[in-house]
N, C-alpha and C positions, 0 to 999 in steps of 0.2 A: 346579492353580494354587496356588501357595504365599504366604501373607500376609506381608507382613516388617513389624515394628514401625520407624516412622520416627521418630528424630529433628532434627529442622532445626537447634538449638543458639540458642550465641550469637554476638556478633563476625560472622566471616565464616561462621559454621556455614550460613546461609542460603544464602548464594550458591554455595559449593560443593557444598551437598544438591544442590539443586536440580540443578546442572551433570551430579552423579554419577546420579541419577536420569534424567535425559536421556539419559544414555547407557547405562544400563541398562535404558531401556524401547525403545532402537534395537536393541539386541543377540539382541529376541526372548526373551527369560528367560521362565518363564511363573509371573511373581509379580505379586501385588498392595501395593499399600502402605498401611499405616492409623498416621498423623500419631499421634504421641503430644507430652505438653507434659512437661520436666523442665528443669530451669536457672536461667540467673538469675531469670527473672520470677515463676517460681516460687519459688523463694527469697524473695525481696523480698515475696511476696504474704503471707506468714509462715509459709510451711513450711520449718522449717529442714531436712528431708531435701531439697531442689531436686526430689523430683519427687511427681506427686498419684497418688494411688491409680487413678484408672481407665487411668495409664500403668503401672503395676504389671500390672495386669488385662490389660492388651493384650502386653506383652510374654511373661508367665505363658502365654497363651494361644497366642501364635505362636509362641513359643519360641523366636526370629531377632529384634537389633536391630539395626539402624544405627544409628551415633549420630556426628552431627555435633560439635565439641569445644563446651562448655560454660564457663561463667565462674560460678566463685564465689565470693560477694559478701566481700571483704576484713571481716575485725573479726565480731561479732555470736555467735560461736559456729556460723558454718554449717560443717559436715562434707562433706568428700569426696565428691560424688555418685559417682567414680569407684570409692572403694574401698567407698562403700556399696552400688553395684547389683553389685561384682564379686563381697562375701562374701555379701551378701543370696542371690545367686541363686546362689550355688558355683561362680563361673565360675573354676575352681583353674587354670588354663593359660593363661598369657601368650604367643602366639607373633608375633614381628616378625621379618619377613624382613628383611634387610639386602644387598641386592644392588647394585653400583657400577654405573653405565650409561654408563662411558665410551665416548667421550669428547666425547657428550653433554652431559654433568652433569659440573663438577668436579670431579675428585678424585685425591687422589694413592696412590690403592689401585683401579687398573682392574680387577683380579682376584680384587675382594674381593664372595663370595658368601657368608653368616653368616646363620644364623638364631639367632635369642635365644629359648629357652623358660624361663620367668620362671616362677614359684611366684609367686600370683597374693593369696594368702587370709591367709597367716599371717608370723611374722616380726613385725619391727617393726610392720609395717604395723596390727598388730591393733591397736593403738591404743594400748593402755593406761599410762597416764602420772600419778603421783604428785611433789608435791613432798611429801618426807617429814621435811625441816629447813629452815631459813630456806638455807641454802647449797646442799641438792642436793636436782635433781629425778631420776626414774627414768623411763627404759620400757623395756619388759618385750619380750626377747625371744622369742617362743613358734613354737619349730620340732616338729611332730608328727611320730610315727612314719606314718602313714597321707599326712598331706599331702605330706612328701617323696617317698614311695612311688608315690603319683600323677603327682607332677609329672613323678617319674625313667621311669618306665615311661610315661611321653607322650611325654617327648622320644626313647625308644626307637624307639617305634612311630612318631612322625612321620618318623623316621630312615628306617625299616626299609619305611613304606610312602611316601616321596618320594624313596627310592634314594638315599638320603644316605648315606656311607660312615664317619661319626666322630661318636659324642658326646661333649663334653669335659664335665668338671665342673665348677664354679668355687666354692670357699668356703674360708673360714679358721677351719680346724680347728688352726691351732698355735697361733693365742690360745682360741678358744672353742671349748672340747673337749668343750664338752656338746651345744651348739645347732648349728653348723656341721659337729660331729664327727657327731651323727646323721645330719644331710646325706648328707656322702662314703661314712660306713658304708654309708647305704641305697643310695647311689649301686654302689659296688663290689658288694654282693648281687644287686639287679639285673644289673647289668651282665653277669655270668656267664651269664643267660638268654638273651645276645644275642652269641654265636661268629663272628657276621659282618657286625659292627659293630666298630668300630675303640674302643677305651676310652684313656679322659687324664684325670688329674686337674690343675688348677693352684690354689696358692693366688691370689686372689682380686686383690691388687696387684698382683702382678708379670703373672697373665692378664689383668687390665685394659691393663696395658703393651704387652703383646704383641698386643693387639686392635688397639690405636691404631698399632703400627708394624710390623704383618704379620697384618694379618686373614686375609688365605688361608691360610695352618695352619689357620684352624678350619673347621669345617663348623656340625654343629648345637651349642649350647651348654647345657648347665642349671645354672640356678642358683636360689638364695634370692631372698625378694619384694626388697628394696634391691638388691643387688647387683645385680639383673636390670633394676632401673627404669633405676639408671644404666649400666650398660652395654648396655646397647640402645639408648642417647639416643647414648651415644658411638660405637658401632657405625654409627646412622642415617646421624648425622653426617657420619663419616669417608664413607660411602659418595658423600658431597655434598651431603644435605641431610635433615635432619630436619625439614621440609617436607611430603617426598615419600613419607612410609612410614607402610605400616597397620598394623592391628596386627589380630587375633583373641583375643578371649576366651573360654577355651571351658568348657563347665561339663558335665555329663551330663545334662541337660536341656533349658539355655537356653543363648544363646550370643551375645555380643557383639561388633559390627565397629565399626571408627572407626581415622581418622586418631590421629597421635600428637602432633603438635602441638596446641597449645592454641588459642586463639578468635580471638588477634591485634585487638582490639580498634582498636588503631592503622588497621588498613587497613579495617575492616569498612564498608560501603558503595560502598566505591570498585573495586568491580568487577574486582581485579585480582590476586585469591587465585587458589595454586595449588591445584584440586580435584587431586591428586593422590595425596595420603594418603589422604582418604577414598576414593576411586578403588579405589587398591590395597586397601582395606580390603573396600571391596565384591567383588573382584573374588574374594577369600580367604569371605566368604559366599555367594557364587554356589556354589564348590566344595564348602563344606560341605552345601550344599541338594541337592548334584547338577545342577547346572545348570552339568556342565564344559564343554558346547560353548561357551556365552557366554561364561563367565569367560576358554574360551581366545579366543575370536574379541576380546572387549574387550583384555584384556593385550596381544596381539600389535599390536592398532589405537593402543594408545596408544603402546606400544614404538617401532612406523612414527613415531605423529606426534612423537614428541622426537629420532627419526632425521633426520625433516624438519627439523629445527632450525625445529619451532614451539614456540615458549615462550613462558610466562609472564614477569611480569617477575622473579622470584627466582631464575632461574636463565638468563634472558639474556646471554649473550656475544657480544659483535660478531663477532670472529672462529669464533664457531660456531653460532651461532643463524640461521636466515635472517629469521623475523618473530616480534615481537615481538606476542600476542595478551592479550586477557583473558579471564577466566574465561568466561564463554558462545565465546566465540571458539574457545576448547581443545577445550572440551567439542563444539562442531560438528566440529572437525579432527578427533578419535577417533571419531566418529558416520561420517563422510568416510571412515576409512580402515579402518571395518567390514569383513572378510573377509578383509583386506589382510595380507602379515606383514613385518617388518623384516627388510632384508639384512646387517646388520651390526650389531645387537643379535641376540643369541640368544631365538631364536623359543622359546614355550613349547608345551607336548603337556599340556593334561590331557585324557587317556583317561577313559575311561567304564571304572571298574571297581568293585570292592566297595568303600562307603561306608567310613570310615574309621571303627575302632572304638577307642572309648575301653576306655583297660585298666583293668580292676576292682583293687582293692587285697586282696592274697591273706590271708586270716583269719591270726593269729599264734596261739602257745602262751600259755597264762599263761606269768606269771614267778611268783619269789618275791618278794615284797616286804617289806623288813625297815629298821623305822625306827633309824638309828645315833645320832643328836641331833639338834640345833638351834639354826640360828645366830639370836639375836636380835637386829636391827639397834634402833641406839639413839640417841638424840638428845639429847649431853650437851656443853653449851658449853667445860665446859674441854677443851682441845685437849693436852693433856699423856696420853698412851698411859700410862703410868705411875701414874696418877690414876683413870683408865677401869680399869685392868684391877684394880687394890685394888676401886672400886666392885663390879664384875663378881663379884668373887673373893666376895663380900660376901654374894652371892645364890647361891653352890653350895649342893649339898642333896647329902647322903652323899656315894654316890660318884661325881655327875655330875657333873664339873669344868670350869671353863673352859678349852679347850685352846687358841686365842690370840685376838687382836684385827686387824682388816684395818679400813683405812682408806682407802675407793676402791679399794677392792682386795689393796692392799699392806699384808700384814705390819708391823704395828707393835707389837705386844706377843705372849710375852715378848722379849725383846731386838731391838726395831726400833733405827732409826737417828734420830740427831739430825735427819737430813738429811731426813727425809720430811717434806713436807709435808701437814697434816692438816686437814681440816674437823670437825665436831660430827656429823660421821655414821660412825656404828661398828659393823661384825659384829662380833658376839663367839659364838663356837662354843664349845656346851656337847657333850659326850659323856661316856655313863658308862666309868666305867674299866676294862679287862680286855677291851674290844672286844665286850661282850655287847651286846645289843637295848637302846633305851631306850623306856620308857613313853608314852604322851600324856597319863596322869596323872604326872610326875616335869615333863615339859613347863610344865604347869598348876603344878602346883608351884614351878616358878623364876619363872612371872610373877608368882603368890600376890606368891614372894618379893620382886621386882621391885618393887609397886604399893607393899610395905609400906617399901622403900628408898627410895622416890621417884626410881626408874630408870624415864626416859621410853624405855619400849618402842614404837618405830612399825611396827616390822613382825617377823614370825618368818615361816622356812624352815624346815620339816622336813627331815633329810638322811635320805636313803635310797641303800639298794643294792636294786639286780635282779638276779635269782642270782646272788648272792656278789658282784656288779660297783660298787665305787662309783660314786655317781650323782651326785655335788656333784663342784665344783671345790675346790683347795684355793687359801690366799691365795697371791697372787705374792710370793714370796722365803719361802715355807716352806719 
């Protein structure tokens, strides 16, 4: 008998646990449940993490949550309980299915079957955000050589062991050729491992386009943590509702289920939430436990009941619906149609076979590592590139010279354009001359220089290459 950590949530988180819990304990699973508290109340109680340590402990222990969606509290400084239980526990794998259930449910993609594997840990998402002058802020985007690794070889293997026949890539490697280019890199290395799997790469826009106006070209997807948030909302979507879709998080230890919509406050009480995301959500931790007979016996009972045109109110149709139910109401109609399978939704099979293993991330070589200069980013009100780079020019030391100025990115010294426009935030990239190594003491030496010019230095970059490869970008219009 298998424990699963519960959580109930906020909004309607309540009434739809509950619902999905009824129906989980008709299906015969052979789990237990032990209630854990994170969210708003806990917020508000003054932890600004949203959840207590003996929900830690229970999770940690079971290693399986549910979790109903959560609210938290606008303003105060509170953080993400999302992204904090997903890097806390290393749950690096985002997976939401995306399947249309015409024409049942809305929509105008009947044959749209998508699954989204999401890089879950890093990216934007890490957090880290400076204002570094009164006019610009930063955050950091941090793509790893291991994190991509994992993700890419998960969405392989989910591929390879759910008889999915295509993983596509999605990221923008022709702006960001450092963070997004490792991506695709690690993506096309992988991919050679797997001869009987269909490979595609798309930049990131126009695969977004393509999702929204011919989801069925894809199968599985992988991509970076943003890019994956939002196109899995728009994939849900299009299938008819982001409502209705779960998601899994999955980490080498622990492992997270939940709806993907949020708590809906608006309706919370009124009995008339669709338990259907979480539903799916559950029915995706059933499988992972090994408990494929219920997950299949559930899936296929609720499939019948929105075959029956029993629905919720979010997705009621006069001309397709026959009754209009609420939450406890659903949840009896899928209970009702336990055993039963749909004739015209496709029935699902999970077999009873080898648990599904996560893929290790395979050891690398050293590199060489060889420091080339250093851009120091500056913080100087006059806005004249012309003015900045005499400054700059002011603080070489022998032969490490300023080699130009970038402003937001863009080239503006030597010879930018009248036409840029510029803030008080400035790289300026020093490198010694003759393409040899530079120091970390030559470094130290130009801020020396810096402190004694009254050059507001807010931050420095080291540039490096890994064998022989540069590792920075250069400014746009070099």
């Amino acid at each position: 008998m298998k424990t699963i950590s519960i959580a109930k949530g906020d909004g309607i988180g309540p009434e739809i646990m509950n619902a999905t819990l009824a129906i989980i304990k008709a299906s015969g699973a052979a789990v237990n449940f032990e209630e854990v508290q994170l969210g708003k109340e806990v917020y508000l109680s003054g932890n600004t993490s949203g959840i207590t340590p003996e929900a830690w402990e229970s999770i940690r222990r079971n290693k399986v949550l549910l979790k109903a969606p959560i609210t938290t509290p606008q303003g105060g400084g509170y953080k993400s309980l999302n992204v904090t239980m997903r890097k806390t526990l290393g749950l690096y794998a985002n997976v939401r299915p995306c399947a249309s259930l015409h024409p049942y449910v809305t929509t105008k993609h009947p044959d749209m079957d998508v699954v989204i594997v999401r890089e879950n840990e890093e990216d934007l998402y890490a957090g880290i955000e400076h204002q570094q002058t009164p006019d610009v802020v930063q955050c950091l985007k941090l793509i790893s050589r291991p994190g991509c690794e994992k993700i890419i070889r998960y969405a392989f293997e989910y591929a390879r062991y759910n008889n999915r026949k295509k993983v596509t890539c999605f990221s923008k490697d022709n702006i960001m050729k450092q963070t997004d280019g490792l991506f695709h890199k690690i993506y096309n290395e992988v991919a050679q491992e797997y001869p009987d799997i269909e490979k595609e790469h798309w930049i990131v826009d126009i695969g977004a386009a393509k999702v929204a106006d011919s989801p069925e070209h894809f199968d599985v997807i992988v991509m970076p943590n943003l890019y994956g948030d939002i196109i899995s909302d728009i994939a849900a979507q299009i299938t008819g509702s982001v409502g209705m879709a779960g998601s899994a998080n999955i980490g080498e230890s622990v492992a997270m289920f939940e709806a993907i919509h949020g708590s809906a406050p608006d309706i919370a009480g009124q009995k008339i939430a669709n338990p259907s995301g979480l539903l799916r959500g559950a029915i995706m931790m059933l499988n992972h436990i090994g408990e494929n007979e219920a997950a299949q016996s559930i899936h296929n009972a609720w499939l019948l009941t929105l075959e029956q045109g029993i629905h919720t109110a979010d997705i009621f149709k006069e001309n397709i619906s026959s009754r209009k139910v609420n939450t406890e109401e659903f949840a009896h109609a899928v209970i009702a149609n336990m055993g039963k399978e749909p004739q015209q939704l496709t029935k699902v099979r999970y077999n009873a076979k080898e648990p599904f293993k996560l893929p290790h991330v395979k050891e690398r070589a050293a590199q060489k590592k060889e420091l080339l200069g250093v851009d120091l980013f500056v913080d100087c009100e006059n806005k004249n590139p012309n003015f900045v780079g005499e400054l700059l020019r002011s603080i070489e030391k022998e032969d490490v010279k300023l080699q130009m100025i970038t402003n937001r990115g863009v080239k503006v010294w030597p010879n930018g354009f009248d036409e840029t426009f510029c803030t008080q935030h400035w790289r300026c990239r020093f490198m010694p001359d003759g393409g040899r190594a530079m120091t970390n003491q030559e470094i130290v030496a130009l801020l020396n220089e810096a402190i004694d010019k009254k050059v507001d230095v807010i931050k420095t970059e080291n540039l490096y290459s890994f064998d022989g490869e540069r590792a920075f970008s250069l400014g746009q219009g070099q």
